[in-house]
C-alpha positions as CSV (number, residue, x, y, z in Angstrom):
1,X,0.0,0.0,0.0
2,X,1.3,3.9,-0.8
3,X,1.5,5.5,2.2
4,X,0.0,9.1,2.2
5,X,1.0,11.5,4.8
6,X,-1.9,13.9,4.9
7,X,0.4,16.9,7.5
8,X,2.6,17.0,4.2
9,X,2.4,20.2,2.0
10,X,-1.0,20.4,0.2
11,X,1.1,20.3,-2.9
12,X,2.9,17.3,-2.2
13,X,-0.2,15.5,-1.2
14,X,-1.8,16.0,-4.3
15,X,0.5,14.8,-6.2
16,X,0.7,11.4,-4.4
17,X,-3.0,11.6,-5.1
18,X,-2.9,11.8,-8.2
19,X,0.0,9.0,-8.4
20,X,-2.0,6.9,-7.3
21,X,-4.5,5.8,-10.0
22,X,-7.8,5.3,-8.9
23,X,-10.6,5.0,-12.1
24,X,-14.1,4.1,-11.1
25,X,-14.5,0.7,-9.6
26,X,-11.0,0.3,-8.9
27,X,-10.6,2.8,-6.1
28,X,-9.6,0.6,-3.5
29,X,-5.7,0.8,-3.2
30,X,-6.9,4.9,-3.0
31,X,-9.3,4.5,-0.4
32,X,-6.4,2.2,1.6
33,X,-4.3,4.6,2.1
34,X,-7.1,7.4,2.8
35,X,-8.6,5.3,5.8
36,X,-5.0,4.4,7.0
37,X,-3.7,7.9,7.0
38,X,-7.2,8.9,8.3
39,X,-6.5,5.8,11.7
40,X,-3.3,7.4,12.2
41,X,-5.0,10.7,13.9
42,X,-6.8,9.6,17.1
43,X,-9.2,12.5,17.2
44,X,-11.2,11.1,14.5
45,X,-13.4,7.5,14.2
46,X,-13.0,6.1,11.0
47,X,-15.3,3.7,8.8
48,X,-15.3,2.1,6.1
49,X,-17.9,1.2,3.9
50,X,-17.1,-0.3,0.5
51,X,-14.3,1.7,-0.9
52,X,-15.5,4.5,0.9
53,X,-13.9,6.1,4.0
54,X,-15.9,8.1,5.9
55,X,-14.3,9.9,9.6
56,X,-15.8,12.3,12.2
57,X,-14.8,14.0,14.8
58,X,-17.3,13.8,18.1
59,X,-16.3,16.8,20.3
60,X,-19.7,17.8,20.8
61,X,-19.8,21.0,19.2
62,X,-23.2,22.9,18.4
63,X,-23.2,22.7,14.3
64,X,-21.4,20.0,12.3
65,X,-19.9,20.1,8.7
66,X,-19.7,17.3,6.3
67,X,-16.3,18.2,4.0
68,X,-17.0,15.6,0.9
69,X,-14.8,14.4,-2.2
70,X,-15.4,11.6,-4.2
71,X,-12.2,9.2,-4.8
72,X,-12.4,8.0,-8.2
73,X,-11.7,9.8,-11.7
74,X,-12.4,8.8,-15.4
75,X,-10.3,6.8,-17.6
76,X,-6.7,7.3,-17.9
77,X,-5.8,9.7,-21.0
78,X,-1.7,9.4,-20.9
79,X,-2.2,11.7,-18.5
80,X,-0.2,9.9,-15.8
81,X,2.1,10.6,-13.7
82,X,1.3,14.2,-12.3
83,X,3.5,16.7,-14.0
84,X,4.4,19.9,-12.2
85,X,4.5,23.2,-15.1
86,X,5.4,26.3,-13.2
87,X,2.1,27.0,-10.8
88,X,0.0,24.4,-12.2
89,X,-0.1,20.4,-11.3
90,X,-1.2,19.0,-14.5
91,X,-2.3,15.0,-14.1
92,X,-5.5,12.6,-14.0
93,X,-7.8,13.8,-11.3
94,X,-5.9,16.7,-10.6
95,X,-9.0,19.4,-10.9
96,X,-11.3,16.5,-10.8
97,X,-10.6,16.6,-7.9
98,X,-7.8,15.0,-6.2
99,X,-7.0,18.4,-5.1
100,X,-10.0,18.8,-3.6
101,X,-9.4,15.5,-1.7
102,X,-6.0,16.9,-0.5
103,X,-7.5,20.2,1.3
104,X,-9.7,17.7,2.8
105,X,-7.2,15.4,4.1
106,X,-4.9,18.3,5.1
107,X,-7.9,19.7,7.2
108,X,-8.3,16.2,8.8
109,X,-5.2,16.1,9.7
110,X,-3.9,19.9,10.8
111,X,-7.9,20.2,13.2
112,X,-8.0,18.2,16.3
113,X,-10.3,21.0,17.9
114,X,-12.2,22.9,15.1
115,X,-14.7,24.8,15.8
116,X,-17.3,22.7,14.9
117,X,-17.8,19.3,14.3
118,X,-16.3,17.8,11.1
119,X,-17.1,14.6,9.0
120,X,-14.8,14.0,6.2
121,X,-16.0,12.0,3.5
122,X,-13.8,10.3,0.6
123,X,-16.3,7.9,-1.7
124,X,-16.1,6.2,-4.6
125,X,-18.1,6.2,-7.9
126,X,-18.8,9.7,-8.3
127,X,-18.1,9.6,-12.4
128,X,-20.1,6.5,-13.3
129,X,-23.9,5.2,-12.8
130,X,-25.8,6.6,-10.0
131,X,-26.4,3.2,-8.6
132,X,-23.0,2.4,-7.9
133,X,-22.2,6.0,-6.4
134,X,-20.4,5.6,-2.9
135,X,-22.2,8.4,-1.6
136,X,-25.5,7.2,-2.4
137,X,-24.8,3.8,-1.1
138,X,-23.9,6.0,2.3
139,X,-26.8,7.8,2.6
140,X,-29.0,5.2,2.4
141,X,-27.6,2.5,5.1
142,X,-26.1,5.2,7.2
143,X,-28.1,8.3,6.3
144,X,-26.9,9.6,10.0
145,X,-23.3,9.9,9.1
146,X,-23.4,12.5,6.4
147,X,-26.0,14.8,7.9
148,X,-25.1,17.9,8.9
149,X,-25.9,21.8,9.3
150,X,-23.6,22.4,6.1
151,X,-22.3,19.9,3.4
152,X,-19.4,21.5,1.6
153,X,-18.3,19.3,-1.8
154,X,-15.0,20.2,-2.9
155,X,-16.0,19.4,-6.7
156,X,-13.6,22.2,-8.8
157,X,-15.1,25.5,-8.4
158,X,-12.3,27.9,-9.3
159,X,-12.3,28.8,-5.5
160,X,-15.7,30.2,-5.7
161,X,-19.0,29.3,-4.4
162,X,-20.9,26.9,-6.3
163,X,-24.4,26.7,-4.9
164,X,-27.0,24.3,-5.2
165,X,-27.2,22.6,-8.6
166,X,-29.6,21.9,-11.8
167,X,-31.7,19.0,-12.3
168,X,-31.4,16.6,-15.2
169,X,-34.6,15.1,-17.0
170,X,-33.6,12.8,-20.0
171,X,-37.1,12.0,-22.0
172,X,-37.7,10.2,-25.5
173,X,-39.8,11.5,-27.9
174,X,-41.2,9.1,-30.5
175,X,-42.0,9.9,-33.8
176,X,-44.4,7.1,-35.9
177,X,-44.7,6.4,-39.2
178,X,-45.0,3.8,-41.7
179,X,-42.7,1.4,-43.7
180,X,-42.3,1.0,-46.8
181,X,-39.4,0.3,-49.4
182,X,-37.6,2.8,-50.6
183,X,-38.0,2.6,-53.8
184,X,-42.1,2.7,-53.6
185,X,-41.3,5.7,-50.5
186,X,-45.0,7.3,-51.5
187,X,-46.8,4.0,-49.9
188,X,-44.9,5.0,-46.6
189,X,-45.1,8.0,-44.1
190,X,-41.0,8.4,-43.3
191,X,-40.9,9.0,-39.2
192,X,-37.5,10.5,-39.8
193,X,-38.9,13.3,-42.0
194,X,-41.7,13.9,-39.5
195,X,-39.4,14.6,-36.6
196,X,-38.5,17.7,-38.3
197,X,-41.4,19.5,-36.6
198,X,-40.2,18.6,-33.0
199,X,-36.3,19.4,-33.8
200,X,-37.9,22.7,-35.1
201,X,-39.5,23.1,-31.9
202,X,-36.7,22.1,-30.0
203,X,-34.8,25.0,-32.3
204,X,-37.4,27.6,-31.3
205,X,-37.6,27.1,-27.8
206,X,-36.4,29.7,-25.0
207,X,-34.7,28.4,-22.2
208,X,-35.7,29.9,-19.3
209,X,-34.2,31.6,-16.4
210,X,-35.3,31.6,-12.8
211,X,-33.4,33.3,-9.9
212,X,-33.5,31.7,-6.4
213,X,-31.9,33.4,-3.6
214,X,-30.1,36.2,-6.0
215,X,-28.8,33.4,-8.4
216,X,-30.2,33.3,-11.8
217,X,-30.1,29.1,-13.1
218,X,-30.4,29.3,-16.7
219,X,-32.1,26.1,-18.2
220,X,-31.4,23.8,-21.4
221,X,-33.2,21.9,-23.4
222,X,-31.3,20.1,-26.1
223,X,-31.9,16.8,-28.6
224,X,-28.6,15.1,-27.7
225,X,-29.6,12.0,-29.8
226,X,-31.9,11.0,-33.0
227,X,-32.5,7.0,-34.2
228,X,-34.3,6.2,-36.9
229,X,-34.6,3.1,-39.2
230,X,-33.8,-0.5,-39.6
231,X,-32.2,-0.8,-43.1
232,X,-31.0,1.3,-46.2
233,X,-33.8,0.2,-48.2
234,X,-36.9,0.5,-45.8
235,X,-38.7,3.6,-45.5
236,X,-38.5,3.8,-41.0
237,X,-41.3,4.2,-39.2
238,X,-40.1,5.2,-36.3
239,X,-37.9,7.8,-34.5
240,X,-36.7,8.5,-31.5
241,X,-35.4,12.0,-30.3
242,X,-33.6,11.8,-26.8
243,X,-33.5,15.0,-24.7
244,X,-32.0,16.6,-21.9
245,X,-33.8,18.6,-19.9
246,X,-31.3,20.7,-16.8
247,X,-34.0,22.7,-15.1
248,X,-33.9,24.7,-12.0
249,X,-34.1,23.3,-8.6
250,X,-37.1,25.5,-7.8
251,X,-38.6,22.6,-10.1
252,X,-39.7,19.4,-8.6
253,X,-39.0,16.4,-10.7
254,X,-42.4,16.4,-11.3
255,X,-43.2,19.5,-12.5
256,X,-40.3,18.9,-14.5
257,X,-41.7,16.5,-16.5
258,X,-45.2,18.2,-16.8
259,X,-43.0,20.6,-19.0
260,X,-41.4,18.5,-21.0
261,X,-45.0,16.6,-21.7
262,X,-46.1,19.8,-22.3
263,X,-44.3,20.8,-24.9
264,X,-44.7,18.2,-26.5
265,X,-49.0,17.2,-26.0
266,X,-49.1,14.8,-29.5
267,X,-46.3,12.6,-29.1
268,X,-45.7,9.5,-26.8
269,X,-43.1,10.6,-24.2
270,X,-41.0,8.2,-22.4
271,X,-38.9,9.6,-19.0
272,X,-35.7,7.7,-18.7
273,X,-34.2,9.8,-15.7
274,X,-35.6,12.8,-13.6
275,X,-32.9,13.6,-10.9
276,X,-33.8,16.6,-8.8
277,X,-31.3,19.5,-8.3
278,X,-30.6,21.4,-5.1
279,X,-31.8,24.6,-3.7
280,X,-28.6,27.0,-3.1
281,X,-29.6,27.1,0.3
282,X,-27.7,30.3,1.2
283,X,-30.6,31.7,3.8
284,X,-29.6,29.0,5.9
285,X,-27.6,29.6,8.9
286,X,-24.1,27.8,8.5
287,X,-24.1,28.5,4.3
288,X,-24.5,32.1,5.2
289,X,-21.2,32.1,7.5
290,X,-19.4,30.3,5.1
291,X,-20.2,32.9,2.0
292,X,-19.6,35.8,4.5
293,X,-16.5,34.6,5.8
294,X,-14.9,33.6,2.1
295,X,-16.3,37.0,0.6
296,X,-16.5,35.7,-2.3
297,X,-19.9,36.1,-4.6
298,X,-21.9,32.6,-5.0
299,X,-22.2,31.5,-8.8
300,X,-25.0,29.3,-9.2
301,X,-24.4,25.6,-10.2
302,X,-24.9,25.1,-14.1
303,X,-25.0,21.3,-14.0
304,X,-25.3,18.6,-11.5
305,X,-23.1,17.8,-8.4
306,X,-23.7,15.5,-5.2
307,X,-24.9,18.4,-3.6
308,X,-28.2,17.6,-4.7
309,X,-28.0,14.0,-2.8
310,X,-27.3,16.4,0.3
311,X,-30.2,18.3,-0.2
312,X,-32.6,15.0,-0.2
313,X,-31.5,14.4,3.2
314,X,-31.9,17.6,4.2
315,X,-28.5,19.2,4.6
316,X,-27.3,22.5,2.8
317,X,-24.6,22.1,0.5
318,X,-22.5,24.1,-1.4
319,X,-19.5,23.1,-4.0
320,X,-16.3,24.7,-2.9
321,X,-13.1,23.6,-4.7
322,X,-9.8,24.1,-6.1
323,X,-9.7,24.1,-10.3
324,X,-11.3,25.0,-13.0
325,X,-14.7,23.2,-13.7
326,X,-14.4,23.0,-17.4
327,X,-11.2,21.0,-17.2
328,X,-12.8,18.4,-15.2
329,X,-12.6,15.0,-17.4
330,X,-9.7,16.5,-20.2
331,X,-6.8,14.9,-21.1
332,X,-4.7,18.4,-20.0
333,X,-6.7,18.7,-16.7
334,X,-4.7,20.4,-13.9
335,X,-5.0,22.3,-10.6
336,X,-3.7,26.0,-9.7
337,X,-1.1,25.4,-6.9
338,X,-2.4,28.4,-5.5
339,X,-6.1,27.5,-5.7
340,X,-5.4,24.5,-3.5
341,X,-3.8,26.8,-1.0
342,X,-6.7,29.3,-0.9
343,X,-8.7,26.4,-0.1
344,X,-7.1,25.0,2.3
345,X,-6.1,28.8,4.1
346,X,-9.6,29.7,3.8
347,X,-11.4,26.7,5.4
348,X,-8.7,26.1,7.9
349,X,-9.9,30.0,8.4
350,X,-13.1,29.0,8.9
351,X,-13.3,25.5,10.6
352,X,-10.1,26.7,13.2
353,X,-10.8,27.2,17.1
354,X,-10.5,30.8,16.6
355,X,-13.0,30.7,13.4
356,X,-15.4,33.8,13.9
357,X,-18.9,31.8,12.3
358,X,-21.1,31.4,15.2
359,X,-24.5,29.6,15.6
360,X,-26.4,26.7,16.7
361,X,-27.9,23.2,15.7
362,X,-29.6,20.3,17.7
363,X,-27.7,18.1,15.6
């Protein structure tokens, strides 16, 4: 097993992050070394679940905070081992979001006393199917663990405030017609050519944009996918137009879908996945103190994080990170060396004895 040493330089730490490769599924020499470094500090209790490490302190303080970062990354793009170019850590995982990871572990490590309770949690999963997500699995057999007053997910956020996050609806939209062979087309009704009308709509329509405590969340809907016939010579008679619906959280997943359906009253409409989104939730208590004490503008959350799993259980959560969002999942993905420092300065800030955020929870 590679040792990590989580009260080395965030830098440093990262790096052996990084080095160590941990794609979806196959987290488990990671998370190894996580819980053992994680053992090694007796003011925290450690669990395990899967490839999952989840650690707490219990000091009895008036608010806790769940700091969360998901283990795994996406596939290898010759893009191991981490290379270090002037101020930026270039490698697999480095924005997305081993560096994340590494403020968390150097906060683990450098706050036997902070001023509130802490739960770190390192899961695995995060970049493939829902069902397999190590967070998910957490939250429902041990839904106590990762509630909180204030989830903060250290997905890549630039440094900035992240808040809440967009829903996804995926929906297919199918077009009939009839067969017929090609070369007597007229006998047929061609379901390709009658989709036109509902890419055209798709074309016309105006996303909309809804602002929720001061953010504005600007929706999407998109075709991402069109499938039609069976063979060169057969006229099809059907067709299938997949979209993608990312709508506010204000939206329930049911309303949701009411809009989609509604768009779209004379066709069959199947819903393959309607995940809800979080609220920003920056009028609660701890979130506020947070914001106030980075001074940094919140952004809202143009996509979907684990935040939103948060939210379900009824914990605020924001996504606070180090690196640039848009480089999550590249080949040249890297992390500012002096992003991850922010982070860390600013949370140790925050979480420390002498941290100034104040207030009260019965959990």
């Amino acid at each position: 097993m590679t040792p990590l040493d989580p009260t080395a330089d965030v830098l440093a730490l990262t790096r052996a992050l990084v080095d160590i490769p941990s794609e979806s599924g196959h987290e488990a020499r990671l998370a190894d070394a996580v819980e053992s470094a994680l053992r090694a500090l007796p003011w925290l209790t450690v669990e395990r679940i899967g490839h999952s490490v989840v650690a707490r302190t219990q000091l009895g303080r008036d608010r806790r905070v769940v700091i969360a970062g998901h283990l795994d990354t996406v596939p290898a793009a010759d893009n191991l081992p981490s290379r270090l170019d002037g101020g930026l850590l270039h490698g697999l995982g480095a924005c997305d979001m081993k560096g994340g990871v590494a403020v968390a572990l150097r906060l683990a490590a450098a706050l036997p006393a902070p001023a509130h309770d802490i739960t770190y949690v390192f899961y695995e999963c995060e970049e493939v199917a829902g069902d397999r997500n190590g967070l998910a699995r957490i939250a429902a057999e041990r839904p106590e663990l990762v509630q909180a007053d204030l989830a903060i997910l250290m997905e890549p956020s630039d440094a900035g405030v992240e808040a809440g996050c967009q829903g996804v609806l995926m929906a297919d939209i199918a077009v009939r017609g009839e067969r017929a062979h090609t070369a007597r087309a007229w006998k047929g009704v061609n379901a390709a050519h009658r989709a036109a009308a509902v890419l055209r709509r798709l074309d016309d329509h105006t996303a909309e944009r809804i602002t929720i405590d001061g953010l504005e969340y600007r929706e999407g809907l998109s075709a991402v996918a069109v499938r039609a016939g069976v063979a060169g010579n057969v006229v099809p008679d059907l067709c299938v137009i997949t979209v993608n619906l990312r709508f506010a959280p204000s939206r329930s997943p049911r309303e949701a879908e009411a809009y989609v359906r509604g768009l779209f009253p004379e066709y069959e409409v199947e819903i393959t996945e309607n995940t809800p989104g979080a609220l920003p939730g920056l009028d609660q208590e701890a979130a506020a103190s947070l914001v106030a004490y980075l001074g940094v503008a919140p952004r809202p959350k143009l996509g979907w994080t684990d935040v939103a799993r948060f939210a379900a259980l009824g914990t605020p959560a924001l996504n606070y990170g180090p690196g640039d969002p848009s480089l999550a999942h590249t080949a040249g993905e890297y992390v500012p060396v002096e992003q991850l420092r922010e982070c860390e300065a600013r949370l140790m800030g925050w979480l420390g004895p002498s941290s100034p955020s104040g207030g009260t929870s019965q959990r």
